[in-house]
C-alpha positions in Angstrom: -15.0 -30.4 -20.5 -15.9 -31.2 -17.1 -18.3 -28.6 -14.9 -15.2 -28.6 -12.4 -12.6 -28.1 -15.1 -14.5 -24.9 -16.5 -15.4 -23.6 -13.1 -11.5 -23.3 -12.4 -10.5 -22.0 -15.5 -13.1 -19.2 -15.4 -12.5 -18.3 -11.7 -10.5 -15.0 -10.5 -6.8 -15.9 -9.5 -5.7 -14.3 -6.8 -2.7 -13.5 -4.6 -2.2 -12.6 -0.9 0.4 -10.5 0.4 0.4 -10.1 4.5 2.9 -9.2 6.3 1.7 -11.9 8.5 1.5 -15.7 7.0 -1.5 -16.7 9.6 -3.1 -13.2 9.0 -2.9 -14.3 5.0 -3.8 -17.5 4.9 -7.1 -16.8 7.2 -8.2 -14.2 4.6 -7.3 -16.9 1.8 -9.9 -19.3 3.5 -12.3 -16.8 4.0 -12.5 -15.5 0.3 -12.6 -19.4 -1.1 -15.0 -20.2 1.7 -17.9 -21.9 -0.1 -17.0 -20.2 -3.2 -16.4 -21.7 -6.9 -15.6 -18.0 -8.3 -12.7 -17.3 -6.5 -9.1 -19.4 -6.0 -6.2 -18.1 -4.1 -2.9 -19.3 -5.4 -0.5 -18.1 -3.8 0.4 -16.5 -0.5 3.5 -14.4 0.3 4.7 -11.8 3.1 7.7 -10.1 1.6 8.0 -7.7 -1.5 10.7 -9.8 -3.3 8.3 -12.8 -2.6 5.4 -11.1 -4.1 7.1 -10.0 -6.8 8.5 -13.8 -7.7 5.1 -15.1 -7.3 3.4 -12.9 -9.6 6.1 -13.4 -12.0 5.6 -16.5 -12.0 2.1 -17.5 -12.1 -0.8 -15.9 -13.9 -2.7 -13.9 -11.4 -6.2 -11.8 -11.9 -5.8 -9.8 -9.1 -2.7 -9.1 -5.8 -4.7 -8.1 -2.8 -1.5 -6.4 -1.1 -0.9 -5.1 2.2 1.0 -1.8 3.0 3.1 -3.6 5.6 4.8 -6.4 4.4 6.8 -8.6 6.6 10.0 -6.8 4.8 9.0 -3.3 6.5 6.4 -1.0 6.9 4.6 0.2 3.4 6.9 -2.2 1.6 3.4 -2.9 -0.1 3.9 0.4 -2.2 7.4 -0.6 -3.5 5.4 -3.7 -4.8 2.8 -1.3 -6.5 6.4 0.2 -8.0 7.8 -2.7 -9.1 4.6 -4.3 -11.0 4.8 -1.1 -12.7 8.5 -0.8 -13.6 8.2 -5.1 -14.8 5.0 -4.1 -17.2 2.7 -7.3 -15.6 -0.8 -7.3 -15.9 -2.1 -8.3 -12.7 -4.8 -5.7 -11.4 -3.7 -5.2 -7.6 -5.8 -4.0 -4.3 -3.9 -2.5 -1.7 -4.9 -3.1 1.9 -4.4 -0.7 4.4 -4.7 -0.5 8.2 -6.7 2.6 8.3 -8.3 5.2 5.6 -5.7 7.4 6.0 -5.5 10.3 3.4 -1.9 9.8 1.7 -2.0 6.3 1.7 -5.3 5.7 -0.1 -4.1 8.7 -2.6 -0.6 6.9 -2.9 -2.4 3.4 -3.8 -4.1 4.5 -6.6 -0.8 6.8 -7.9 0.8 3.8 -7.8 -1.7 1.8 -10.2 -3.9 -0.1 -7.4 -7.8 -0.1 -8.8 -8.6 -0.6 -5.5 -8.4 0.2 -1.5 -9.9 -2.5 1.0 -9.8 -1.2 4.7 -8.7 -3.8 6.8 -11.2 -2.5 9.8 -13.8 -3.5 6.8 -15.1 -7.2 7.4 -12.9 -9.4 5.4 -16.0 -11.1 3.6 -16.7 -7.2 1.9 -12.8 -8.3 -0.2 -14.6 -10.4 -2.3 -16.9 -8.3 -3.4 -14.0 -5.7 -4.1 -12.0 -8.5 -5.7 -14.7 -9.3 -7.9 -15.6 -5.5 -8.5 -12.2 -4.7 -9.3 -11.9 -7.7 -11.7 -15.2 -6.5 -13.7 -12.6 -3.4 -14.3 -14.6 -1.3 -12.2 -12.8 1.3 -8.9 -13.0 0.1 -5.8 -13.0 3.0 -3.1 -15.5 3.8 0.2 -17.1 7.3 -0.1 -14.3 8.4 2.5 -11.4 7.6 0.6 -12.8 8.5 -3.1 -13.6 11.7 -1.5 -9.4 12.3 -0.7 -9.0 11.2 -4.3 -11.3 14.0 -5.7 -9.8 16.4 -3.2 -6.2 15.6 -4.3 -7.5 15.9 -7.7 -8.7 19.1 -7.4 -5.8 20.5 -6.3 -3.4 18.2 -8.1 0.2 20.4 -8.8 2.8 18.7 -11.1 5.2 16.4 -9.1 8.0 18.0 -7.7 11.6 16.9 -8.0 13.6 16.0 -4.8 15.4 18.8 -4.0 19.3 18.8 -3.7 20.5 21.2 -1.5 18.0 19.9 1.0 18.0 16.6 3.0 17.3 14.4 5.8 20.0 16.7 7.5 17.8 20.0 7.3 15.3 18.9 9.3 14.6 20.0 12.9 15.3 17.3 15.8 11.6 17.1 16.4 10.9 16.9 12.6 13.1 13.7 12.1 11.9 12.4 15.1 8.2 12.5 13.2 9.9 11.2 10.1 11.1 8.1 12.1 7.7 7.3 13.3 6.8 7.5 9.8 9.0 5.0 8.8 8.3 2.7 11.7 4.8 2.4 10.4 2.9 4.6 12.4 -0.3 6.4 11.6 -0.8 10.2 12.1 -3.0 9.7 15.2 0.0 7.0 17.1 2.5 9.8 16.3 0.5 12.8 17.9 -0.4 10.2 21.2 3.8 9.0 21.2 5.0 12.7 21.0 2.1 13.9 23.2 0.7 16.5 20.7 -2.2 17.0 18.5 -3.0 15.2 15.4 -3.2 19.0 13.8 0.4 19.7 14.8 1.9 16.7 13.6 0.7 17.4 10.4 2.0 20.6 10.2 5.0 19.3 11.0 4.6 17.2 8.2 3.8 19.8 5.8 7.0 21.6 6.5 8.8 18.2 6.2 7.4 17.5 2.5 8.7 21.2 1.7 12.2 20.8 3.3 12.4 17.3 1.0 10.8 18.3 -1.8 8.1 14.9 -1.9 4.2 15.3 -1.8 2.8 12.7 0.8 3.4 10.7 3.8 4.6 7.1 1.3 7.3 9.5 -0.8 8.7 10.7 2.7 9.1 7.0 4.2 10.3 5.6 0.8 12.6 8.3 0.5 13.6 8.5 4.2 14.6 4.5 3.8 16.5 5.1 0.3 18.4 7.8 2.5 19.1 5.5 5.6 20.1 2.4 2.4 22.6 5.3 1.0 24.4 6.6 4.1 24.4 3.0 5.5 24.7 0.5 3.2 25.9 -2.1 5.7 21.5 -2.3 7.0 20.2 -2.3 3.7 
């Protein structure tokens, strides 16, 4: 067999996910950039696209963002979905900032590892590769909110019935919207002019009032809501 020949078969397959095809492709030639270890093949920006791609081809590792080009934390439902379908890819969930509920919510959903996108995009392959060695891939910051949410871990809670979208103060479902439009806890406070503090106390009384744990279960729920009561914008 050819040196070639062996140095594709024994390199790490990997997808992109972007909500943004240029964004996706640049990281794509920057990870195969003058290397022989890694090979990109396949790019997508949608969750059904993702999903179809890594159903069909064999891929080491999905290097996914939280905001595909189908909404914001679509890249979540992904995490979901490889679950659900049993596939063995090993995923890497990108996110825009190290923000405590979504780091926890990557690795709940079975990502082995969180790349900051503020982090210089040559540091992914050295996650990628880490990650595909079946090591954790996680800066001190956010493996410091995993232990934190470990040490207080409760059972999961079931949504509650009696409560709802429609129990929630004005203001309250005003932050919830925010949520769902894909903004971080710091845009929210500057938008609605108070501190970062209050908003999440508002968002502590929100996850009581709905009966979910973090900020991802409030926007996943919050859009399976919005799908329900108006079926015609799903």
């Amino acid at each position: 067999m050819s040196q070639l020949a062996t140095t594709v078969r024994e390199s790490i397959r990997v997808l992109i996910a972007d909500a943004d095809s240029m964004s996706a492709h640049l990281i794509a030639d920057e990870l195969t950039r003058g290397r022989h270890d890694i090979s990109v093949i396949a790019v997508s920006n949608t969750s059904e696209e993702t999903i179809y791609e890594l159903e069909r081809k064999q891929t080491d590792i999905a290097v996914i963002n939280a905001h595909l080009d189908d909404g914001p934390l679509t890249g979540y439902q992904v995490l979901q979905q490889l679950q659900a379908l049993g596939l063995k890819t090993t995923t890497i969930m990108m996110i825009p900032d190290s923000e405590r509920d979504l780091v926890i919510d990557a690795f709940r959903g079975g990502a082995k590892g969180v790349f900051c996108r503020l982090q210089p995009v040559k540091m992914l392959s050295k996650c990628i590769r880490t990650v595909h060695n079946g090591q954790i891939w996680a800066d001190s910051q956010n493996l410091r909110f995993v232990l934190e949410f470990l040490a207080r871990l409760k059972p999961l809670r079931m949504l509650k019935t009696g409560g709802g979208m429609g129990h929630l103060t004005p203001r309250e479902a005003e932050v919830v919207q925010l949520l769902v439009e894909g903004m971080s806890t710091k845009e929210i406070s500057l938008k609605l002019q108070v501190t970062e503090h209050t908003i999440r106390n508002y968002l502590s009384n929100i996850y009581d009032k709905l009966g979910v744990s973090s900020r991802v279960e409030l926007a996943l729920y919050a859009v399976t809501r919005e799908a329900l009561t108006n079926p015609a914008n799903a």
